[in-house]
N, C-alpha and C positions, 0 to 999 in steps of 0.2 A: 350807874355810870351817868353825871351829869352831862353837858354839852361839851364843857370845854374837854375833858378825858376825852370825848367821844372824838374831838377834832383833831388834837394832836396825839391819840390813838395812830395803830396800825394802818386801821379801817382808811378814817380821815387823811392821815400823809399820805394813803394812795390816790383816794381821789384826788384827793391836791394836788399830785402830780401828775395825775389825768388831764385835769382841768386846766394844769398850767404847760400839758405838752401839748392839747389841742390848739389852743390862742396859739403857740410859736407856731406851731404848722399853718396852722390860719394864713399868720404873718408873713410868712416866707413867702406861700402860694402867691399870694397877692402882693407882695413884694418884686416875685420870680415876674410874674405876670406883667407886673409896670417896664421889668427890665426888657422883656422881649425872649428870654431864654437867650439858647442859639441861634436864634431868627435873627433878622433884620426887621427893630420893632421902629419905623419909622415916625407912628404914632398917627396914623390915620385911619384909628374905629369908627365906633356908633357916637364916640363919649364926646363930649362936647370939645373943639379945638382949644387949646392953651393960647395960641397966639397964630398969627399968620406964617412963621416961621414952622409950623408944624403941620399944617395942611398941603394935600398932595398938590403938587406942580402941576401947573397950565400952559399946555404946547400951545401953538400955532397951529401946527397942523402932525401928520403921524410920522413924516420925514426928520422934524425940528422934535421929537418923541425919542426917537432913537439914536438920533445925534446926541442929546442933552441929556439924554435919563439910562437909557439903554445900556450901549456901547460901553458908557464910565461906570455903571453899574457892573455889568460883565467883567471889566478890566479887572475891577477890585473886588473880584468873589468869583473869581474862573471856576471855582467847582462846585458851582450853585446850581442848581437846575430849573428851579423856582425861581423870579423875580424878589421874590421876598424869603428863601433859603429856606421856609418851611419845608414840613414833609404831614401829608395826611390833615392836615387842619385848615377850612377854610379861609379865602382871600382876603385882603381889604383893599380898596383903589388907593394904588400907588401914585397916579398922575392922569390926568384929566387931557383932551388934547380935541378940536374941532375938525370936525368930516363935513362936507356937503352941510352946514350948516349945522351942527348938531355935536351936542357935547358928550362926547363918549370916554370912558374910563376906565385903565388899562390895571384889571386885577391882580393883587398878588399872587395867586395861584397860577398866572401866565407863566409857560415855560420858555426861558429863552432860546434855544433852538428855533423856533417857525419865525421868531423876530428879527432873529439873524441870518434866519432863509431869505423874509421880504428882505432887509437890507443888501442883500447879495444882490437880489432879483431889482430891487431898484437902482444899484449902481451898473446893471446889465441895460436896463429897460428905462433910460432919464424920460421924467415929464408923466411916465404911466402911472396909475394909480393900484396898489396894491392891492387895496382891502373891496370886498362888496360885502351884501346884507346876506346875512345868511338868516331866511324867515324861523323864528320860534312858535310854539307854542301860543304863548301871551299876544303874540300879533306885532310885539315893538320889533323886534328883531335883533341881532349881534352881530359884529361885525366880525369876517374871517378872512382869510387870505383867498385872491383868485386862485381855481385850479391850477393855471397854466404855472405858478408857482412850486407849486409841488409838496405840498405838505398837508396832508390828509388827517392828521387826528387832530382833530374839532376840540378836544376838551384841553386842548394843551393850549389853546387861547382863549382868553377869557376880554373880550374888548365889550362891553354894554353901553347903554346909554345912561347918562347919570345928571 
């Protein structure tokens, strides 16, 4: 049996169509991936930005955060629980916004519940400030809601310094 028998062989059209259902799957994956899935793929990884129009938003401050990003985010995906509709796959900053002097970053994996708790709490409480440091590990710290707000699970905000 020379080569070419051997190619267009049994043997051969099966790899051949090994090797040509691998690359589509390939394709797709990385394909799916660019699109975002189900997610809301706003396009703020590791990878380098496309253009200004694709890097996360710059608040003012974390009141001007949930007036502009928040709230009309919510509007249009009321049954999102995630900031960014995932489920089980880590974050990426969604929008950037300045504390006490310092640029902190408000992650995908934040759930909107505690954000629309402070928003409550600050049209209850005008001029107060919502968030303190909540000390880590590493020593920088994260920001979370004051107690007197009322929202106790920590992992459902994700605010860092960025």
């Amino acid at each position: 049996m020379n080569r070419v028998e051997a190619i267009f062989g049994s043997l051969g059209i099966l790899l051949l169509v090994v090797v040509l259902l691998s690359g589509l799957l390939r394709f797709s994956r990385k394909s799916r991936s660019r699109r975002g899935g189900d997610t809301l793929d706003m396009g703020f990884g590791d990878e380098e930005y496309e253009g200004d129009e694709s890097r996360p938003s710059q608040y003012a401050d974390f009141a001007s955060l949930l007036q502009g990003f928040i709230l009309p985010l919510h509007k249009a995906h009321p049954g999102w629980e995630r900031l960014d509709g995932a489920y089980g796959v880590p974050g990426r900053p969604l929008a950037w916004f300045d504390w006490n002097g310092t640029r902190y970053g408000l992650n995908g994996e934040t759930q909107f519940a505690p954000l629309l708790q402070a928003h409550e709490w600050m049209s209850q409480h005008p001029g107060e400030d919502p968030l303190i440091i909540q000390k880590t590990k590493g020593g920088a710290g994260r920001l979370t809601l004051r107690p007197e707000i009322g929202w106790t699970d920590q992992k459902a905000l994700r605010i860092e310094t960025g």
